[in-house]
Structures are given as C-alpha cells and as structure tokens.
C-alpha positions in Angstrom: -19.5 19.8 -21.4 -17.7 16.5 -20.5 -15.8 16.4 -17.3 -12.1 16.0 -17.6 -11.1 12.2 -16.2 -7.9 12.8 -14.2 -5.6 10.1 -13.0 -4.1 11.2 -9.6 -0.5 9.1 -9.0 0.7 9.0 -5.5 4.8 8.6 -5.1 5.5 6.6 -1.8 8.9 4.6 -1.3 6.8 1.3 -0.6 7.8 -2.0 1.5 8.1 -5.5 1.5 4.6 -7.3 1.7 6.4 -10.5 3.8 9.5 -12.1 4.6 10.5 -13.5 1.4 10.2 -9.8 -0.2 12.8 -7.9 2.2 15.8 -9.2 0.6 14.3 -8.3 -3.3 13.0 -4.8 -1.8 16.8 -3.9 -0.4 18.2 -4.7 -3.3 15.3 -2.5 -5.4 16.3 0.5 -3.2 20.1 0.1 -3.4 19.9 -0.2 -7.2 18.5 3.4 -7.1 20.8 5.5 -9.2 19.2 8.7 -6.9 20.9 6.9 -3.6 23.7 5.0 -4.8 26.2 7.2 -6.6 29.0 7.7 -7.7 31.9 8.0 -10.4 31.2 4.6 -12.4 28.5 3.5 -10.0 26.6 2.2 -13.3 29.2 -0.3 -13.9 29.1 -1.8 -10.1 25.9 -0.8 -8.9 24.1 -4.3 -9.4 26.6 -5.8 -8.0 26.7 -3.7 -4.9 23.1 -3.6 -4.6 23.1 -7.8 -4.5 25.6 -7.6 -2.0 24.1 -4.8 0.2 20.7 -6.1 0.1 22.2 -10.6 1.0 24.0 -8.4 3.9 21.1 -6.5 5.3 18.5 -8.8 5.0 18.8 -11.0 7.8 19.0 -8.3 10.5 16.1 -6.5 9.1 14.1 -9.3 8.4 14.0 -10.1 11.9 12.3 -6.2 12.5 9.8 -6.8 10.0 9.4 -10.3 12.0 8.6 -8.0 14.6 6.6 -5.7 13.6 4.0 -8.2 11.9 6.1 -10.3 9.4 6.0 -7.2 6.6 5.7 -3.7 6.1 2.0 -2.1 6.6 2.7 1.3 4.0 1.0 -0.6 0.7 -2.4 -1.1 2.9 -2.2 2.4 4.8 -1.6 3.7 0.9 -4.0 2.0 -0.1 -6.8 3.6 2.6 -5.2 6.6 1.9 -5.7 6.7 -2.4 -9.1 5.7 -1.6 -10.1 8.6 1.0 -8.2 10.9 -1.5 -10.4 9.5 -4.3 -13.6 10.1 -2.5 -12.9 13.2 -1.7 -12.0 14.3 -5.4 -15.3 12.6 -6.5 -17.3 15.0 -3.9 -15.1 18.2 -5.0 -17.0 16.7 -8.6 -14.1 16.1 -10.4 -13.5 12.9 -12.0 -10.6 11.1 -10.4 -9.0 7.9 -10.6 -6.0 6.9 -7.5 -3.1 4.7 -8.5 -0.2 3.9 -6.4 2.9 4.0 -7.4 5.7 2.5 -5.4 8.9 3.3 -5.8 11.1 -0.2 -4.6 8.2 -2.6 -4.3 4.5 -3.7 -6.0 3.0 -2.1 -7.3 6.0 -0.6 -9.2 5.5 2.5 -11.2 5.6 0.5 -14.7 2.6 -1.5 -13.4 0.5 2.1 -12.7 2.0 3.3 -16.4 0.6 0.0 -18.2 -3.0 0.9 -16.4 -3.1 4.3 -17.4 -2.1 2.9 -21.3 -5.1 0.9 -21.1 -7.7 3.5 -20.1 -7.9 7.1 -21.6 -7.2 10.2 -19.4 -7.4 13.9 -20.4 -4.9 14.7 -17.5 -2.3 13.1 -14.8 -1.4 14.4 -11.4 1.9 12.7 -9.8 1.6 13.6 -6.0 4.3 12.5 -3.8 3.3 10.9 -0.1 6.8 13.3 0.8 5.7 16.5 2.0 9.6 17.6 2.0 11.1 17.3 -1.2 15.0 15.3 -1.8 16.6 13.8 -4.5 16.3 10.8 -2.7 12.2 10.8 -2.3 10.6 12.8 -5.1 13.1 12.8 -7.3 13.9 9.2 -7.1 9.9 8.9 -8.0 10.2 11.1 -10.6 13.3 9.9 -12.3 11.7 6.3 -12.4 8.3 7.8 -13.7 10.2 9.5 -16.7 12.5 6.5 -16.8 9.3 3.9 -17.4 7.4 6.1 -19.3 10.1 6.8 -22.4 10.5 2.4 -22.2 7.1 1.5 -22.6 6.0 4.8 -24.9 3.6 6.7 -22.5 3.1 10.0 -23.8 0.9 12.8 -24.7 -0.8 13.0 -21.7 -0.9 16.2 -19.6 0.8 15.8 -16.7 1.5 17.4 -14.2 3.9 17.2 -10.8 2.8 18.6 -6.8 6.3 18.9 -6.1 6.0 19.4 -2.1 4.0 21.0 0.8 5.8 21.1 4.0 4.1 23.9 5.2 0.4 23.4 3.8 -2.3 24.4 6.3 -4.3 21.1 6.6 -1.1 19.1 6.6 0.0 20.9 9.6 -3.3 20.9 10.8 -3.5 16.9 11.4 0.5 17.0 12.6 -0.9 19.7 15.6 -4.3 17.4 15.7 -1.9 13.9 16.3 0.3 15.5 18.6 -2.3 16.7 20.9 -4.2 13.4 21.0 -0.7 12.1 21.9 -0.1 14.5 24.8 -3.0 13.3 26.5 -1.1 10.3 27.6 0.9 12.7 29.8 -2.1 13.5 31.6 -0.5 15.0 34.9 2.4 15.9 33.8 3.7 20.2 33.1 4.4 20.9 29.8 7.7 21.9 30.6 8.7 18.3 31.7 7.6 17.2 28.0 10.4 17.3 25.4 8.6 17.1 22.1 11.4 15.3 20.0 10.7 15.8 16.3 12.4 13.0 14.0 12.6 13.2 9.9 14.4 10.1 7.9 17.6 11.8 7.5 19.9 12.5 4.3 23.1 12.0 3.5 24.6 16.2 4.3 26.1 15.9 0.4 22.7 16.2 -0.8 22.2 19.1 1.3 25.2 20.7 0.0 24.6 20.0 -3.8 21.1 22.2 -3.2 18.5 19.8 -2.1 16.0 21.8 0.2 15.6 18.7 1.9 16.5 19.6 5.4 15.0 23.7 5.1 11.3 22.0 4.2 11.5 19.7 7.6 12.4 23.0 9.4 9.8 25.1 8.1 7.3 21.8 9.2 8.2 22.1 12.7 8.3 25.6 12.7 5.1 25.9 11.3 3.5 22.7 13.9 5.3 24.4 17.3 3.4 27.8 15.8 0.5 26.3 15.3 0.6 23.9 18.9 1.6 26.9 20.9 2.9 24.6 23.6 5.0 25.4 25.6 6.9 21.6 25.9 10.7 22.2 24.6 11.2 20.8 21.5 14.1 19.6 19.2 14.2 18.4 15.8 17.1 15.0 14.9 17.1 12.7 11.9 17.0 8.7 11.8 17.4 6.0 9.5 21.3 6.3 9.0 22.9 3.8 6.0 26.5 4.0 5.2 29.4 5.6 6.3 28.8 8.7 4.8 27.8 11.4 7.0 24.0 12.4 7.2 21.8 14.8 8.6 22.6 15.6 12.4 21.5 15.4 15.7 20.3 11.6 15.3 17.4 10.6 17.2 19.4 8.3 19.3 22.2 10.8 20.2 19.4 13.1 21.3 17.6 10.1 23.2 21.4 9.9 25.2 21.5 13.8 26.0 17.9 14.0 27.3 18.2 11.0 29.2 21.5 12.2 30.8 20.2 15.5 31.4 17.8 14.0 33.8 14.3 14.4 31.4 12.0 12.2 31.9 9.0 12.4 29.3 9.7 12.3 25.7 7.6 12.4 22.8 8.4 11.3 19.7 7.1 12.6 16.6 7.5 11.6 13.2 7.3 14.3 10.9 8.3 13.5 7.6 6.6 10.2 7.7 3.1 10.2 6.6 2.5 6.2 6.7 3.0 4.3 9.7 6.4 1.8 8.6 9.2 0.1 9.6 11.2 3.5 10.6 8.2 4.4 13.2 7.0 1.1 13.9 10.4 -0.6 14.4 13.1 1.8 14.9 11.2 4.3 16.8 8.6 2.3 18.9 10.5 -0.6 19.5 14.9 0.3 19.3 14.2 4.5 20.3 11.4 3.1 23.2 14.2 0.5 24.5 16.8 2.7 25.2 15.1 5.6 26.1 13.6 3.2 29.3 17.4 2.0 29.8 18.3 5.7 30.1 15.6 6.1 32.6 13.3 7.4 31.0 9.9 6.7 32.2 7.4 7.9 29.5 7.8 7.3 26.2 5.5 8.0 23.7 5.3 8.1 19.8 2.5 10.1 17.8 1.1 7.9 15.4 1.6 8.7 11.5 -0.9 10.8 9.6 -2.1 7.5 7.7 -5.4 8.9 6.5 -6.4 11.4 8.8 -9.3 13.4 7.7 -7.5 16.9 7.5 -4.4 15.0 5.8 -6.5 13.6 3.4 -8.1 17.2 3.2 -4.7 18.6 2.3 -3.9 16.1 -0.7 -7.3 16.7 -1.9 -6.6 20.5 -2.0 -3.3 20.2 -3.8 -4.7 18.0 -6.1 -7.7 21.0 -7.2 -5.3 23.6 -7.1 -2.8 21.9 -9.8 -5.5 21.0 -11.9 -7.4 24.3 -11.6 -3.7 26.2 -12.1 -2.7 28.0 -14.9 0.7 28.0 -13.5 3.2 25.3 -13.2 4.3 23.8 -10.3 2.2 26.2 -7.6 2.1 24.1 -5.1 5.6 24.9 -4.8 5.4 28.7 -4.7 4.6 28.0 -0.6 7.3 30.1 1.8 9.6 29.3 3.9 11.1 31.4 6.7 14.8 31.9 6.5 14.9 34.4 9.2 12.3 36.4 11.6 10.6 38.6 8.9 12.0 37.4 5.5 10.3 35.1 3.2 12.3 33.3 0.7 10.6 31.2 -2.0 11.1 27.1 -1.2 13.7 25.5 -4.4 12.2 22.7 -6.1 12.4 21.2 -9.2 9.1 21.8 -11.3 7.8 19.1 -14.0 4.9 19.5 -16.3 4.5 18.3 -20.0 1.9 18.6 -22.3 
C-alpha cells in the first residue's frame, strides 16, 4: 500500500527580511481585512494602510536597525518546518513543510503555487499560534481560502489544527525555558521573583464579538504555573498596542510601573504566545521593557527566550500533526479543555475547517 504524501502548512504572521521591506510589510499587515475594519473599510483601506505603514516606518525601522537590520521569524520558521519535517519522516509518514506567511515572503500564494505543481493526497494547515484570534488564525485562514479560490486550488483534503494552548509538550518546553531562565537568579528566593507573563494583546472588541483569544492565553499560564509549581508570584499583561482602540489589559509596561513602585526587584519576563523569537521579544521586551524596568530600579531583568525549535515544541507540532491526520473527526485538536472555574471544564470555541 502506498503511503499517503501529506503537505504540512505552517501559519506564522512573518517579518521584514531588511530595511527596505518594513515599510512594504506594515502596509501588508494594515491592508488585512481581519485587523482593519470597519463600516466601508473596503473602500479606504488601501489608502489607510499606505498612510499607516509611510507613518510607522521610520520609528520601527530604527528597532529592526536594532535588533540586527530585520526580523529573525522567516529563519527560526524555517529551523522550525525542518525539525517538524524530520520528525514526521521518523513517525514514517510522508511529509512535506511549507511556510506560509501571512504579511511577508513567502506569501501564502507562493506555498499554493508549490503545492499546484506537486501532487498531495492530503494538506495540514498548522498555525505557529497556539491561542487562536481572528487576528492570527483566522487572518491565515481567510488569506488561505482567499488565494486558493483565485488561483483554482482545490480538491485536496485539507485539513485545519485550529489551536493548542494547553497541549502537554507545548507546555512542557514553556516550563522547560522558564526554568533554564530562573537559573540566572541563582541566589535569589523565589518569592522575590515576579514571573510576568506577556501575550501580544487584542483589541477587547474582538473579545467581546466571541474570540477565545484571551481565555486560551489564560488556560496557558494556568496550565505552565501548574506544571512549574513555583512558588514566584506571577501575573499575566499584554503588549504590542496599535491604535486608539482599547486592547487587552494590564499592559506589560503598566505592570513594569506597579512592580517597580511596589519595591520588586527581580522580574522575569515571559513570552507566552510567542513561539519565534521577533521584533515584540527582541525589541519591545529586551530592549524598551529591560530599559525602564532598570530606570524603575529594577535590578534583574530577565526574558525567557522563545520556543524557536525546542525539541518538546517541535514534539508537540509533530503530535498534532499525527493526530489530525490519523482523526476521523474534524477539528480534534480543538476538543482540548479549558478551566472556567475550579472543577468545571468547558470545551475551548474555535472555528473548525476541513474540506474534502
């Protein structure tokens, strides 16, 4: 019997690979229909996301400057598709990994145009967003179906891993990276460690229109502070703020300023809904969250480094990936639970996707 040939896509947001490509990139993600809408956004959104992106550029051009002259996710993606292929190949099943970004190359219609040219019994999408939001997943998802109708890719199983924020292995490495990180406080009690956990926040509409955004990042910590057992307080904010709307709160600076005046003096940082060191750890965390942290008088600052492709996160993508294809079910990877309350298991919301 001969082997079904799967094509495994992973979702990730991408970044600009120099200088020249931020201002392109911004205007990529602010031409997102999934970010910027509204009632007749069609009509202005190019326009908008021109203006936006000639706005932003400069300032954030100088953090990229920064941080290396671009962003590092297409390279860490790349190390991270290859370990996932590997480790399909030695589960013996037949995988090839594409990378599919979502604002920069390579775009989703370059992966679609490779899969037209070589024959596949099945396709996997698997977002690098553990948490599901319209504004990750969906956004991927949207573009997928979006490319696919214009250049007539069809008839191909395929099928969508929706989320895991509380998969074993993928906690696993989170509990594994914070404890190589604590080790850097070598002296220090526990109790004088603040663990501050810090997701890429949402707009709260979102939230209120249903996305499970915010309930999948709290089940992660919960699930990482269970599985750490330390006893370091800990405290979960949200970054990355755009726009005057108002997002996801506390914000990782405003908890920065209460620690700080509340006399603590050791923080670490993790990033828990980022799975790729970028600009939102490297720059905004290491460099603008460091600075004023040691202006509040802080004196140890540390930041756990991104899952990248850590063996047990790698592990946990390669066990999705078996599970969906082995499924007769739809969607299981998003039968996981989350904990509403003490004792009561609710079943996590997400969209499913499969076609045949």
């Amino acid at each position: 019997m001969t082997k079904k040939r799967t094509a495994v896509v992973l979702f990730q947001l991408g970044g600009p690979d120099s200088l020249e490509a931020v201002e392109p990139f911004l205007y990529n993600l602010f031409l997102d229909p999934d970010i910027i809408d509204f009632p007749g956004a069609f009509i202005a959104r190019r326009l908008l996301a021109r203006r936006i992106a000639a706005s932003r550029s400069k300032p954030i051009s100088k953090h990229y400057a920064e941080i290396g002259g671009k962003s590092p996710i297409n390279e860490l993606t790349d190390l991270q598709a290859r370990a996932l292929e590997r480790a399909l190949r030695s589960n013996n099943i037949d995988a090839r990994v594409f990378v599919a970004m979502r604002y920069w190359h390579p775009l989703t219609e370059k992966v679609i145009r490779e899969l037209q040219r070589e024959p596949f019994d099945e396709i996997v999408l698997l977002p690098l967003y553990p948490q599901y939001s319209k504004a990750t997943t969906s956004s991927s998802m949207n573009e997928w179906r979006r490319q696919c109708e214009r250049l007539g890719f069809s008839g191909v199983p395929t099928r969508l891993l929706c989320c895991y924020p509380n998969h074993a292995k993928y906690i696993s490495a989170l509990v594994g990276n914070i404890n190589l990180t604590l080790k850097r406080f070598a002296g220090i009690d526990p109790s004088d460690i603040d663990l501050v956990f810090s997701a890429h926040g949402v707009p709260v509409d979102f939230i209120k229109k249903g996305d499970p955004y915010k309930l999948h990042v709290e089940e992660t910590v919960e699930q990482v502070i269970r599985g750490g057992g330390w006893s370091s307080p800990h405290i979960l904010c949200y970054q990355s703020k755009v726009g005057p709307a108002r997002w996801l709160e506390p914000t990782l600076a405003g908890v920065i300023r209460s620690l700080g005046a509340a006399g603590r003096k050791n923080l670490l940082v993790i990033p828990v809904a980022f799975v790729t060191e970028h600009i939102e750890t490297l720059h905004e965390i290491n460099i603008e969250a460091r600075g004023e942290a040691e202006h509040l008088g802080i004196l140890r600052f540390e930041m756990m480094p991104a899952l990248n492709d850590h063996p047990e996160y790698i592990a946990c993508l390669a066990n999705l990936v078996v599970s969906g294809i082995n499924s007769t079910e739809q969607n299981q990877t998003c039968r996981l639970l989350w904990n509403a309350k003490p004792g009561e298991n609710k079943p996590i919301l997400c969209p499913s996707f499969s076609s045949s």
